[in-house]
N, C-alpha and C positions, 0 to 999 in steps of 0.2 A: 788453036791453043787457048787462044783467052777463051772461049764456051765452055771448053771443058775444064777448065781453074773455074770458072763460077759456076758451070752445073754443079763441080764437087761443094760448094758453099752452100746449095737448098737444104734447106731441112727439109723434112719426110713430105709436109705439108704440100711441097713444092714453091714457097715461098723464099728468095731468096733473102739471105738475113746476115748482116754486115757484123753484127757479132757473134756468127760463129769462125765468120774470117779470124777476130781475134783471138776466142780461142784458139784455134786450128795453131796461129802462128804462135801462140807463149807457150802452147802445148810441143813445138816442134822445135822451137828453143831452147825449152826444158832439155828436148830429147837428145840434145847435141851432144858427145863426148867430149869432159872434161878436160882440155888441152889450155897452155899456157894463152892462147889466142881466144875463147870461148870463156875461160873468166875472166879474163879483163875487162876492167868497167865500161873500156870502150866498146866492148861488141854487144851489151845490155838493149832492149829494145828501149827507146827511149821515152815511151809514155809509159812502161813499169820501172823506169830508173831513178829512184827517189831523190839520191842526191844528185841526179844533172836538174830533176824538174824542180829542187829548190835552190837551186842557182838562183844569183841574187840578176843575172839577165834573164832569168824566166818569169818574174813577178806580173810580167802583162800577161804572160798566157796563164800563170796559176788567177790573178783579179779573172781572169773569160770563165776558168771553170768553175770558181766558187758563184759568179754570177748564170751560168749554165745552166747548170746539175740542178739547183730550186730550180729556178724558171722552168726546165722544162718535165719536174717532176708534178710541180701544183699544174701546168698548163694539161695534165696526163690527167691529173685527177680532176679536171673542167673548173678546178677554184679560181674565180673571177673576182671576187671582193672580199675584202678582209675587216674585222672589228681589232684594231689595234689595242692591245693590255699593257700599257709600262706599269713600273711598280719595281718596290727595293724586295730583294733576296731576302732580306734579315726578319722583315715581318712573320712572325709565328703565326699559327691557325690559333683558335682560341682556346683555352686549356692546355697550348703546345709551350715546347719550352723555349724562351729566349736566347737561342743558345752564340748569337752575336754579341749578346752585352757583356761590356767588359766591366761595367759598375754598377751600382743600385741605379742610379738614375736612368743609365741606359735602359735595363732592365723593364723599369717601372714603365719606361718610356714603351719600349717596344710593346710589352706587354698590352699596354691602352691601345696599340696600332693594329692588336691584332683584327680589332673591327673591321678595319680595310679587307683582311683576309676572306672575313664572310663574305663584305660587297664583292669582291670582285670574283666571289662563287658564286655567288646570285647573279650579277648582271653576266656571267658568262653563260649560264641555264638560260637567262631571255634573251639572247644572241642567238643562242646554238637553237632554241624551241622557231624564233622567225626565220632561221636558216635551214632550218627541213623542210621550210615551204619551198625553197628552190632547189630540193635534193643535196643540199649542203655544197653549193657551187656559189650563193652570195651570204655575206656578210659573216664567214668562217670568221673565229677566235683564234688569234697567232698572237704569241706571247713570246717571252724571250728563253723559252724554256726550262728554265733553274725554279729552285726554290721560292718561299714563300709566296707573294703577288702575282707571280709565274705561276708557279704550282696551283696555286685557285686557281686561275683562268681556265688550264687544261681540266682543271679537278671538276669544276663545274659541268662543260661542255662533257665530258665523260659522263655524266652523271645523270645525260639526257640521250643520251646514246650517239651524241655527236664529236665527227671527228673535228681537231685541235690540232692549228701547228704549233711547233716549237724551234724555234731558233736560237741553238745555241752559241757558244764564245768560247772558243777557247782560255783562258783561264788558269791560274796558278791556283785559283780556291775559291768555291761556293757555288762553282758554276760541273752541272751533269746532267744531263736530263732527268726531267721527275719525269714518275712511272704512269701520269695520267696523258702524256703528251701522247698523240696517234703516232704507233711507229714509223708507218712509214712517210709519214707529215713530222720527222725527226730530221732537224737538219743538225750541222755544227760548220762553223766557218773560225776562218783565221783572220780575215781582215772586217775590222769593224766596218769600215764602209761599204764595203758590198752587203752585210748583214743588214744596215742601214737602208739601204736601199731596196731588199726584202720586205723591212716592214714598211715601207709606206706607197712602195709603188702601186699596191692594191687597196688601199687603205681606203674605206669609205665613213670612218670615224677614227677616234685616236683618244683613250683613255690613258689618264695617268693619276695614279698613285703613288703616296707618300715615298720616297725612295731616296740611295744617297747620287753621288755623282753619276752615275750610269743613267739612273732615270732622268735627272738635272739637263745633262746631255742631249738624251732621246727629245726631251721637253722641246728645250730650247733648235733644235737641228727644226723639230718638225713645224712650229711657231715659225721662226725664220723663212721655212720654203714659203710657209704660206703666205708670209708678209709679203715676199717679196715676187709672187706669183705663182714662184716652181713647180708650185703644188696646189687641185683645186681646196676652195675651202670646203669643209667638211668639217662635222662637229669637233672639237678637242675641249675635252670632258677634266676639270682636273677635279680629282675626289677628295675632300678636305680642305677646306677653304683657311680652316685657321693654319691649319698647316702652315699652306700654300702660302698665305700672305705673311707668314711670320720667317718667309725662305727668300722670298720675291716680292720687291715692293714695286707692283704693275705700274700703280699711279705715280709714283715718283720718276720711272722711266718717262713715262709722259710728261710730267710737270717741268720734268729739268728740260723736253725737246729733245731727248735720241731717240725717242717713237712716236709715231703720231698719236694723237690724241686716239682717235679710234684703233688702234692697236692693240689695247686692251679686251678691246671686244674680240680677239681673235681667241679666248679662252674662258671657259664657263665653268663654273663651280658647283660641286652636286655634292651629298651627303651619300643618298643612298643608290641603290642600282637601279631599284624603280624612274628616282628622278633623272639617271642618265640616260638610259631606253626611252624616257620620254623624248627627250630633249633629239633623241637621233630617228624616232620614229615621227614625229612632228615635221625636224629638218627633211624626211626623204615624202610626207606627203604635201609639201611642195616642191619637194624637188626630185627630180626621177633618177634614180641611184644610175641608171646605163647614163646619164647625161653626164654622170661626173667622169672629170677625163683623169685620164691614171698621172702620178705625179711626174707634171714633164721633165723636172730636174734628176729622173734615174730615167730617162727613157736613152 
């Protein structure tokens, strides 16, 4: 009996194949007549049952599948290293319109930011041009998928014919995929930490750009592993120095003694996208990219 339950599972190939078990079973489900007993939510298969699987006792096995599904879709497409892009949503491209300011000054402001927009469409083109040397399996562009500093990152990498993750967030507003992210390099997740853990456990640098709390966040989570080992060091690039230092004051962290004096140096300041490609093609010709270990704090 069980040979012939799984001879009926081969497809044609002869190959047997575990998701056609599934279909076969939602398909036979489906097929069931309508009786008091057959819609009842109890008789539902229980990985198509939406409200059993967000039961608030289901949250460790929904955390397994939003960390699953990436893992083992980039490990399908052999992507091994990743170039990390943070950066705020609200930044416009240039000649684009501000459409987050809610005053002149924001406005004004955004507007001057839109500079970031070009760098991080430039330094995603010298990413994505050294990552066809390895058939686009090291040093891929993943960004957080959404608009503006997002949007360049994929915008660029498209624009040299290479593909671009995107990780998205669920979101009350500003957060969708833009249309330059590779589809099926299109994620979306519900819990911020496992998204987190997407961007850095491949991480073999880590830019950021001017942004509000979300970037602030990303910033600081990824500075922290590092400080504290969980993650190898690897360049983190911050773009905007006046910015930077008019958000975070490094040296006073150190002056008052909550970080070490050299702690600072766990972050590097660049204007344009040329001087951050330096700074990361510099760091891996002393240092051999397979030698950096994935960050141990999501392993």
């Amino acid at each position: 009996m069980a040979r012939m339950k799984k001879r009926n599972l081969r497809r044609k190939d002869g190959v047997w194949d575990p998701l056609v078990d599934s279909q076969q079973t939602k398909h036979r489900a489906a097929s069931v007549p309508p009786t008091p007993q057959s819609m009842s939510p109890s008789y539902r298969l229980a990985y198509v049952d939406d409200d059993f699987l967000s039961r608030e006792e289901l949250r460790p096995v929904r955390l397994q599948l939003e960390l699953l599904k990436t893992e083992m879709m980039l490990a399908e497409r052999g992507i091994t290293s990743t170039v990390v892009m943070f950066g705020g949503a609200r930044i416009p491209e240039p000649g684009g319109d501000a459409w987050a300011a809610k005053n002149d000054i924001q406005r004004k402001n955004l507007t001057a930011a839109s500079v970031y927009y070009e760098e991080a469409r430039k330094f995603a083109r010298l990413c994505s041009e050294h990552s066809a040397q390895s058939d686009y399996k090291e040093f891929v562009v993943v960004t957080g998928g959404g608009p503006g500093v997002m949007e360049a990152g994929n915008r660029g990498a498209s624009e040299v014919g290479a593909p671009s993750i995107g990780l998205n967030i669920v979101l009350p507003h500003e957060q969708a995929p833009n249309r330059y992210v590779t589809p099926d390099l299109s994620f979306n997740f519900h819990y911020f930490a496992i998204r987190k853990m997407h961007f850095l456990v491949r991480a073999k640098a880590v830019t950021v750009f001017p942004g509000g709390f979300g970037t602030l966040d990303e910033l600081f989570e990824t500075v922290t592993l590092m400080q504290t080992g969980r993650m190898a060091l690897v360049p983190l690039i911050l773009f905007g120095e006046k910015f930077w230092r008019s958000i975070i004051n490094f040296d006073a962290l150190a002056e008052f003694g909550t970080i070490a004096p050299d702690d600072v140096n766990l972050v590097q300041f660049v204007e344009t996208a040329d001087e951050a490609w330096k700074i990361i093609s510099d760091f891996y010709e002393k240092v051999d990219p397979a030698s950096v270990p994935m960050a141990s704090g999501a392993r």
